[in-house]
Phi, psi and omega in degrees: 000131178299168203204115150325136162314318177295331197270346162290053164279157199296112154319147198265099201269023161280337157347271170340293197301322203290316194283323179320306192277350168301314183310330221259331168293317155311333181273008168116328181322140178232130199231122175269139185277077178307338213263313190222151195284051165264184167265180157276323163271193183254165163327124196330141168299288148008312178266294178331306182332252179357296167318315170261332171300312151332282170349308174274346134288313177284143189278355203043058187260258191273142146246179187296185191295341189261328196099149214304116167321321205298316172318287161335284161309319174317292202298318192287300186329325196293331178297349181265353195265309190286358207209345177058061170231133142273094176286119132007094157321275179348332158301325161278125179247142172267138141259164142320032279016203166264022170276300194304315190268002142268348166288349177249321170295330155303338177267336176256005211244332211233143153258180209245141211072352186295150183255125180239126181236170238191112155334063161314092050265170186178152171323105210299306183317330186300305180267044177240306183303330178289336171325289195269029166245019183067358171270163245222078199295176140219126192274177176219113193266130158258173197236133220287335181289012200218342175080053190001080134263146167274169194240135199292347170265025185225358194284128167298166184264194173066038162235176159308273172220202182206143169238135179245140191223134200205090024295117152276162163253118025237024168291321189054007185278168171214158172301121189290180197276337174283300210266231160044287226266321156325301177282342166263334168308311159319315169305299179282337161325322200242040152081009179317097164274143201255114144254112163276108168276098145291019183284006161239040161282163208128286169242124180222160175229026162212264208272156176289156155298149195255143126008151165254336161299351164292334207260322196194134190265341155312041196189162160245152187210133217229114208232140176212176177271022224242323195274273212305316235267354180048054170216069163284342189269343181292324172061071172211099168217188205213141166250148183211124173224178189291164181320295175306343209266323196308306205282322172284327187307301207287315172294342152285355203252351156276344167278334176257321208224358197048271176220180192278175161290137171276334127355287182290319165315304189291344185290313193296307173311342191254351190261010180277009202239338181273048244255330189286333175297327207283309174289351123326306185298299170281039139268334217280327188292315131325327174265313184305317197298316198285332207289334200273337169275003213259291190288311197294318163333317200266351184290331205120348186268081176263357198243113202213105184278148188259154191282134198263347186196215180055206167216042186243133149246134168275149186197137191281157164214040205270333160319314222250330198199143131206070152232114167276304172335287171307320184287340197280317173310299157287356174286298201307315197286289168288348186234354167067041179234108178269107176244160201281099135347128175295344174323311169284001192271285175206088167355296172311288188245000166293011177269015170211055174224187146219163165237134171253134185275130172233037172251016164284170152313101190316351173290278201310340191270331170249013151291276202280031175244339173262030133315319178287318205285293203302325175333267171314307153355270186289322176289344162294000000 
């Protein structure tokens, strides 16, 4: 049977890494995991409640297309606590995670040929989805001098749009509120539609992240339950768009999804309340972060922006390799350590990073780190 052109997208090769150190664990092995970007921990409890006492009333079936009202306001509130915006209910879409809410800002925002661009390095799903919408990535390769983030002079001409991502993946660096506001000013000069990917706001470990809503309401900005809120399996996340906007969104989002799972809504409403566990977590993520700026340096991994968030390092290793996949390989075979390749990242120069995950357990971050030391070592 024939197969589209949209449909040749790029394999997700953390994927790739993940089932290998799975194979390497059946096969008896203990892999410290490194590799992929979840939390470790579960959902809040609070929310697991709620969730299962709703079970025992509710039949959970469709709710509307936008998501549980109740959710919504929950969500414009959490912008008033963390960002002092009065934020709209109305305004806010619950999605399916935050794939689904780039899959409806891309279908409202780009026609098919449209060109959008994206920092490099950077979260691979964008230019895969824009691929299979008929769209055009185009990347702006950034630079360590810069903590890869693009710079509002760097936007290409001839796009559509742009997505900015501050925690970045696989960087964990962010944009400060002058460069954030740079780049959306620049974007609107010229007609630009602006996507701010905010799905690690949350987790900082110094000044918090700012918003594109502080800044412009005129923009979109895409949000999920998966990092801080530690409900990545939940497939829960929120869009937040301008005031005009609201009607294509619900109708493209009544067509594609019927509604977000009514599960996860109620577990996610109840976990916007759980502010002490969650900030238990992100200390525990703070200490991985200091032990992981701490270690790798001293293992041989030295060329490093070091991170404002997220749970990530990016790290050049172009001194070391430049097959990272193959080096990412022989780390997982002798050192039982699974870590990430820059490939997925950035195509062009990612054969010569890696990005390392610090959302294990600080027991597991100084196992594998002196595993990477012992590692290293021995390959000199």
């Amino acid at each position: 049977m024939r197969t589209s052109r949209r449909g040749r997208v790029d394999p997700f090769i953390v994927m790739d890494v993940m089932e290998a150190a799975r194979s390497a664990e059946a096969a008896g092995r203990r892999i410290i995991h490194m590799e992929v970007g979840q939390p470790s921990t579960p959902a809040p409890a609070r929310a697991r409640a709620a969730l299962a006492g709703t079970m025992e009333r509710s039949a959970l079936g469709y709710t509307v297309a936008l998501g549980l009202p109740e959710l919504r306001a929950g969500i414009a509130a959490l912008y008033r606590r963390w960002y002092g915006v009065d934020l709209d209910p109305a305004r806010v879409v619950v999605t399916s995670g935050s794939s689904a809410a780039f899959l409806l800002a891309f279908t409202a925002l780009f026609d098919a040929g449209d060109r959008v661009a994206l920092g490099l390095p950077g979260y691979p799903s964008y230019r895969q989805i824009l691929r299979a919408l008929s769209l055009t990535p185009v990347g702006i390769p950034t630079r360590a001098e810069d903590r890869y983030q693009p710079r509002s002079g760097d936007i290409p001409d001839a796009v559509a749009g742009l997505i900015v991502a501050s925690p970045a993946n696989p960087s964990g660096t962010m944009l400060n509120r002058d460069a954030l506001a740079g780049l959306i000013g620049a974007a609107q000069a010229r007609g630009i539609a602006l996507v701010s990917d905010e799905i690690y706001h949350g987790l900082h470990y110094d000044e918090p992240a700012v918003s594109a809503l502080e800044i412009s309401d005129d923009v979109y900005v895409i949000n999920s339950f998966s990092k801080y809120f530690s409900m990545t399996g939940w497939r829960v996340g929120w869009m937040v768009v301008p005031a005009d906007h609201i009607r294509t969104i619900e109708r493209l989002a009544q067509n594609m999804f019927i509604c977000p799972p009514h599960a996860s809504q109620i577990a996610a409403l109840a976990a916007l309340d759980c502010t002490d566990e969650l900030e238990a977590n992100r200390a525990v993520y703070a200490e991985n972060r200091k032990l992981m700026l701490e270690g790798l340096p001293s293992a041989g991994f030295t060329r490093i922006a070091p991170p404002d968030g997220a749970f990530y390092i990016y790290a050049d290793v172009s001194d070391l390799t430049g097959d990272a996949r193959a080096f990412a390989a022989e780390i997982l075979d002798k050192a039982g350590v699974a870590v990430t390749p820059g490939l997925d990242f950035d195509p062009q120069r990612g054969a010569g990073t890696l990005r390392f995950s610090y959302a294990g357990s600080s027991a597991d971050m100084r196992d594998g780190l002196a595993r990477l030391a012992s590692f290293m070592a021995a390959r000199r």
